[in-house]
N, C-alpha and C positions, 0 to 999 in steps of 0.2 A: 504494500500500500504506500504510496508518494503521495506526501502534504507538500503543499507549497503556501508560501507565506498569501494570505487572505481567503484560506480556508475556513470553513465555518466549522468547528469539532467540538465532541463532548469528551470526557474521561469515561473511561471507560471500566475502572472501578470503583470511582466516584461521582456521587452527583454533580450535575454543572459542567460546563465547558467557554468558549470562548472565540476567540478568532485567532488565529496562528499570524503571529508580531512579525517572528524571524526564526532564522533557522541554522545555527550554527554550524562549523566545520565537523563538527563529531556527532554530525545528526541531533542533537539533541532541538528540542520543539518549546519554544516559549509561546505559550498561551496567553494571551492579556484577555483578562475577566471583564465583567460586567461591571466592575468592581474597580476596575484600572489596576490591576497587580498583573504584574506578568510571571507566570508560573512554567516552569521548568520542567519540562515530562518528557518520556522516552516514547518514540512511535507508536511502540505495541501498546500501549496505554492508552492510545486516540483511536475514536473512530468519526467517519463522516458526519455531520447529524444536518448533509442537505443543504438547502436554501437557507440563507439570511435576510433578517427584515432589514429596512430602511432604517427603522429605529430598534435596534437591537433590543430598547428594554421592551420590546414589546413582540420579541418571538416566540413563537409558541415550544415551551419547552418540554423535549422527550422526557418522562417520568419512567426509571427503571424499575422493573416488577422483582421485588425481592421475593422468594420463599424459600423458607427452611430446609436444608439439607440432611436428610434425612439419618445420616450415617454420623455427621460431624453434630449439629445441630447448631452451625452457622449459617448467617442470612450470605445465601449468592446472590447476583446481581444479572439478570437475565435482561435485555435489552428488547423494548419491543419496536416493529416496524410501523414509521410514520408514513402516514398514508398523503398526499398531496391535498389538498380544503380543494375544493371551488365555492366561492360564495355567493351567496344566494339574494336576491330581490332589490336588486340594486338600481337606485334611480336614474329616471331616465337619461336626466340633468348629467350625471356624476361624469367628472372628465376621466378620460385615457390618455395617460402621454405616457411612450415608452421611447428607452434612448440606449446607444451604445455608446459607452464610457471602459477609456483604456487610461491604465495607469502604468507606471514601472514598477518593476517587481523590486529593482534593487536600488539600494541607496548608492547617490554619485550621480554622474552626470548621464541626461536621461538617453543619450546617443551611443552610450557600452550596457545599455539594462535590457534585457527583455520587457517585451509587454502582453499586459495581461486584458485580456477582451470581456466586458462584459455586459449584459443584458439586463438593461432596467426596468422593470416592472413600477412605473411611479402609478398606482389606479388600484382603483377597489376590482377592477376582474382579475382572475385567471386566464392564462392565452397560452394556445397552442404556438409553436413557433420552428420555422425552415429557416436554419439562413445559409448563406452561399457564398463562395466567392469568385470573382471576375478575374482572370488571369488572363492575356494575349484576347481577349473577346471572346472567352469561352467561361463558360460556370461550373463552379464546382462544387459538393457539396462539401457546408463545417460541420453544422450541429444542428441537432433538433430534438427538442420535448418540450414539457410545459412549465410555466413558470409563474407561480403564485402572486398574490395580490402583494403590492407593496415589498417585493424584495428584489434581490438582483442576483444573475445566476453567470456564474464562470464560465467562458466559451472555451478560450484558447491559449495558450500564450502563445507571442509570436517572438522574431527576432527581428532586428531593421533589415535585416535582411530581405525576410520574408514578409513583411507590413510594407515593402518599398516596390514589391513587384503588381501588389494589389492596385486594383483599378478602382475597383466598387466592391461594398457588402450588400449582399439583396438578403432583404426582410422581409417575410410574412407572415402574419398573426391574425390568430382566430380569436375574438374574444369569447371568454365562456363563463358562463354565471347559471345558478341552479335558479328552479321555482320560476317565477312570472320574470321573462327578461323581455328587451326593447332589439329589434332588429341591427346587427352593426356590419359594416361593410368589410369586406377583410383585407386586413393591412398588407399593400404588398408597395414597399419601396426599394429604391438602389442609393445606397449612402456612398458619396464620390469620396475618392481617397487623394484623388491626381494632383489635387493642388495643397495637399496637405504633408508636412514634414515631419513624422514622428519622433526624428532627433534634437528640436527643436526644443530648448529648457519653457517660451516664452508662449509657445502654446500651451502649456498646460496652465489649470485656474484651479484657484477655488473652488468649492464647490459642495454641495448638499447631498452628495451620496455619498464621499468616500472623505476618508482623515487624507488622505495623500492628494496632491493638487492632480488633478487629470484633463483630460481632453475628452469631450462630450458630443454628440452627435444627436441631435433631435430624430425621431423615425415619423412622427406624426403630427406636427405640428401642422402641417395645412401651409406653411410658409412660404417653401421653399423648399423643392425637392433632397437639397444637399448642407446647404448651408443657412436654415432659419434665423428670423430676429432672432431668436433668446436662447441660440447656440454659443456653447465658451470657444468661439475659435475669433485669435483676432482679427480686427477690424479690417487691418490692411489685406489680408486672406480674401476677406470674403469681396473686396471689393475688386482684388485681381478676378476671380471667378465670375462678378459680377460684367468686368469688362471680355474676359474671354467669349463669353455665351454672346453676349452684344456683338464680336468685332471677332470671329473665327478667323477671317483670311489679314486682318491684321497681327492680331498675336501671333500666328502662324505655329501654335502650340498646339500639338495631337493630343488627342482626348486621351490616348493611350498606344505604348509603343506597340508596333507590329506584332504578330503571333511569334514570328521567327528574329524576334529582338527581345532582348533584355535590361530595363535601367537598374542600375545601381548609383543611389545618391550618397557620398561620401560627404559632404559640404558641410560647413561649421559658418555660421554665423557671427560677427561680432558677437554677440551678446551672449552665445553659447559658449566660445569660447575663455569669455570673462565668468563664466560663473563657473566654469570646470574644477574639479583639484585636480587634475591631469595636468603635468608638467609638457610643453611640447611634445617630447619627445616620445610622451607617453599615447599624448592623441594619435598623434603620426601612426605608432605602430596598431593603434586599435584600426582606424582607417585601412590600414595598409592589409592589416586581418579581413575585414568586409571585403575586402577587391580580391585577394584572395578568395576566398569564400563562394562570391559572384562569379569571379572566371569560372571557377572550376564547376562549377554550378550549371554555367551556361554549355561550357563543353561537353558535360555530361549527358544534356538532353540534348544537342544536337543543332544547338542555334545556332543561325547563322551570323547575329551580329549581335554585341555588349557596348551598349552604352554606360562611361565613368561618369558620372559629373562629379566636380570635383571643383568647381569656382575658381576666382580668380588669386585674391590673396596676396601674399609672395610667388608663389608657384610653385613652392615647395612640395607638398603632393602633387601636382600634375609630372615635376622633372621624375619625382622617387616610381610613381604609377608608369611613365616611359620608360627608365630604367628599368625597372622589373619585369614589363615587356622584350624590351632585349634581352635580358638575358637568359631569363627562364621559359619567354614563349615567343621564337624567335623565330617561329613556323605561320606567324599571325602576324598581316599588318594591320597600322592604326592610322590615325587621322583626326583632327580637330573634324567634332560631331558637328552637326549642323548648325550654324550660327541664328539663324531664322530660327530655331528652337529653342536651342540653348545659351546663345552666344559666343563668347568664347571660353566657357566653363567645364567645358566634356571632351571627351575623348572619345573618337569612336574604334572599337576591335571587330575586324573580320575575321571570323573563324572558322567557317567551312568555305566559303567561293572564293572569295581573294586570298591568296596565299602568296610569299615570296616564294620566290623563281633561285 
């Protein structure tokens, strides 16, 4: 059984549990209570206990069924199975808003953390729920089941790696409520990822579902397909997307790279880079990891062409990204990628049709 930190678990020879804080190098599992104490427990001690609410003092808590053991004549601790609520007679009136919210798993800077996906339930319904993702203009599927009134449920973690090749997440949801219900349409959207930077410290906010600052995604607001008013993504974001959609053969920016193309965004920010404790040298090599990763990535399946971006800066990653090109993939030529796209920030790799001679 693997916990990762934002777990929701009970103990599992004592009453209570809590949300998984962190998770040490010798496995060991700190729990932070209801209570605010963070408690110390070994794996085998934890079990799942499921969905968490919005407001944690108000989850429905598993009650373990003791009975006497007939031999010893100590109470055991038999665990019973929590069944999913759907709630029932809910007004006509009553909103629905559900959102995808990613956070970092790990403390540091949020461009070397994994991210964690997750599914927010903000409404008095139950909802069934598909979602998918959009690679090269194909779909694939992530995850599906259902997801209680008022809580939010773990999808995925990703890596930037793999959050950078995504296009879109398609959403759909059924809502479901027991006894006298009101007819609802079923939610089916595509949440745009393309103009969005997951490595980015200055998109993530504040916010009302999670202790950690995250990045938010409206799925229903009525707004705006991708980027709604009273989405946490900043201002300046939503207003480049705002001009892309107006002015297509001006930006001359693809909605998404070709089937048989691959982007990899390496780029750092001013403002990222100021908030990092990563010494240069240390970013350098995390970047230099990613490109790695992407090549080999993209050879694997068979693409025919890898796009770096990689910004302007010093040049320092673009010279070390060339380098590393020569030396180690010197069967592949390269090229400043399309300036009409990307300007002069990327690097473009052929990997199966153009070859040196």
């Amino acid at each position: 059984m693997k916990f990762k930190r934002g777990d929701s678990v009970r103990f599992l020879n004592e009453t209570g549990g809590g949300i998984i804080n962190r998770i040490d190098a010798n496995d060991k599992v700190y729990v932070l209570t209801e209570d605010g104490f963070e408690i110390p427990v070994a794996e085998k001690e934890l079990v799942f206990s499921g969905n968490f609410t919005l407001n944690e003092r108000e989850e429905p808590e598993i009650k373990p069924v003791t009975e006497p053991d007939q031999k010893s004549g100590k109470q055991e601790s038999h665990r019973t199975t929590r069944k999913q609520a759907i709630p029932g007679n809910i007004p006509v009136n009553a909103p629905a808003e559900f959102l995808l919210g990613f956070i970092p798993e790990n403390s540091g800077p949020v461009f070397s953390s994994d991210l964690s996906c997750y599914l927010i339930n903000d409404s008095a319904y139950a909802a069934y729920y598909h979602l998918g993702l959009k690679e090269g203009g194909e779909f694939y599927y992530l995850f599906s089941g259902m997801i209680e009134a008022e809580t939010k449920n773990h999808i995925k973690s990703f890596d930037q790696t793999e959050i950078s090749k995504i296009s879109d997440i398609h959403v759909q949801l059924i809502l479901v409520s027991k006894g006298k219900y009101n007819r609802k349409e079923v939610i089916d959207k595509l949440i745009g990822l393309n103009l969005v930077n997951f490595s980015k410290e200055s998109y993530y906010r504040e916010n009302d579902y999670f202790e950690e600052k995250a990045l938010l995604f409206s799925i229903n607001s009525g707004l705006s397909k991708e980027f709604p008013v009273d989405i946490v993504v900043p201002e300046e974001i939503r207003e480049l997307k705002l001009q892309a959609d107006a002015n297509p053969e001006k930006t001359g920016k693809k909605k998404e790279p070709a089937p048989d193309t691959m982007e990899v965004d390496l780029h750092m920010d001013e403002a990222a880079l100021q908030n990092t404790q990563y010494s240069p040298a240390g970013i350098l090599t995390l970047q230099m990891s990613r490109f790695h990763s992407a090549i080999e990535e993209a050879i694997s399946k068979r693409l025919r062409k890898l796009v770096i971006i990689h910004g302007l800066g010093q040049g320092t990653l673009k010279m070390q990204i060339r380098k590393e090109l020569q030396e180690k993939y010197p069967q592949y030529i390269y090229q400043d990628a399309s300036f009409k796209e990307y300007g002069f920030g990327a690097t473009l790799v052929h990997l199966i049709i153009e070859k040196k001679q």
